[in-house]
C-alpha positions as CSV (number, residue, x, y, z in Angstrom):
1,X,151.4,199.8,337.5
2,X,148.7,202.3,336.1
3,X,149.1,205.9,335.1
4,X,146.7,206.6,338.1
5,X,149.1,204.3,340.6
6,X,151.7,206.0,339.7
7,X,150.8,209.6,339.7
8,X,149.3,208.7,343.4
9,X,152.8,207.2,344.6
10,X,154.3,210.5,343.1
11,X,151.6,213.1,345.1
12,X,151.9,211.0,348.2
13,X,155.9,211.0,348.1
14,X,155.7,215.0,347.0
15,X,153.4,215.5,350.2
16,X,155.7,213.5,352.3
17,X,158.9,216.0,351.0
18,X,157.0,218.4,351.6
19,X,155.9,217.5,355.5
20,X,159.9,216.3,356.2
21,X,160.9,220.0,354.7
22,X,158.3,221.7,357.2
23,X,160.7,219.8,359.9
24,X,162.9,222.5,362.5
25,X,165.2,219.6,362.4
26,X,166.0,219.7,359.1
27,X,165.6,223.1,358.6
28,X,168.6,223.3,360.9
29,X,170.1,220.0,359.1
30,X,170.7,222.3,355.4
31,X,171.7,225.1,357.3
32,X,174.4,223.1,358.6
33,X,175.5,221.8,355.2
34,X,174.8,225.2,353.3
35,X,177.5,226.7,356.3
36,X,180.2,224.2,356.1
37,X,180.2,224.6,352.1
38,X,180.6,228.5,352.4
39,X,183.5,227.5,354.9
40,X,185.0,225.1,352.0
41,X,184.8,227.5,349.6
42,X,186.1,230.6,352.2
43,X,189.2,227.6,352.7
44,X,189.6,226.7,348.9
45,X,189.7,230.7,348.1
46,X,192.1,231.3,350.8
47,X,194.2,228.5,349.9
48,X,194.5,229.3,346.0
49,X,195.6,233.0,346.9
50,X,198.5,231.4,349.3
51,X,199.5,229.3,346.5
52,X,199.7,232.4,343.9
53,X,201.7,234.6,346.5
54,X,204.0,231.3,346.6
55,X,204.4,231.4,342.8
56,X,204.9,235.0,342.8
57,X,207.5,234.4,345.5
58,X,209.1,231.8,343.6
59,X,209.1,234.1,340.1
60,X,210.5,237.0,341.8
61,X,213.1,235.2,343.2
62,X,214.1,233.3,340.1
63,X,214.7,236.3,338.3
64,X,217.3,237.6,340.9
């Protein structure tokens, strides 16, 4: 394939991102998946902390 063919495959697929990005549908599709990960990390955060209270728990106790 030419320079020229592919530099026209890569325009027309850019131009084709660009019209699918444009979409309400997935507009609404990465808001969905940009919400669940803040809810993961939200989880994952509140998860650690419960497992360093445990340790802490566990230290304290230890030393009694």
């Amino acid at each position: 394939m030419s320079k020229w063919g592919i530099f026209a495959l890569g325009a027309l697929t850019g131009i084709a991102a660009v019209s699918i990005a444009k979409t309400g549908a997935f507009k609404k599709a990465c808001a969905a998946v940009v919400s669940t990960g803040m809810q993961l990390k939200d989880d994952a955060a509140e998860f650690a902390e419960s497992v360093k209270e445990d340790a802490e728990d566990m230290k304290a106790a230890a030393k009694q």
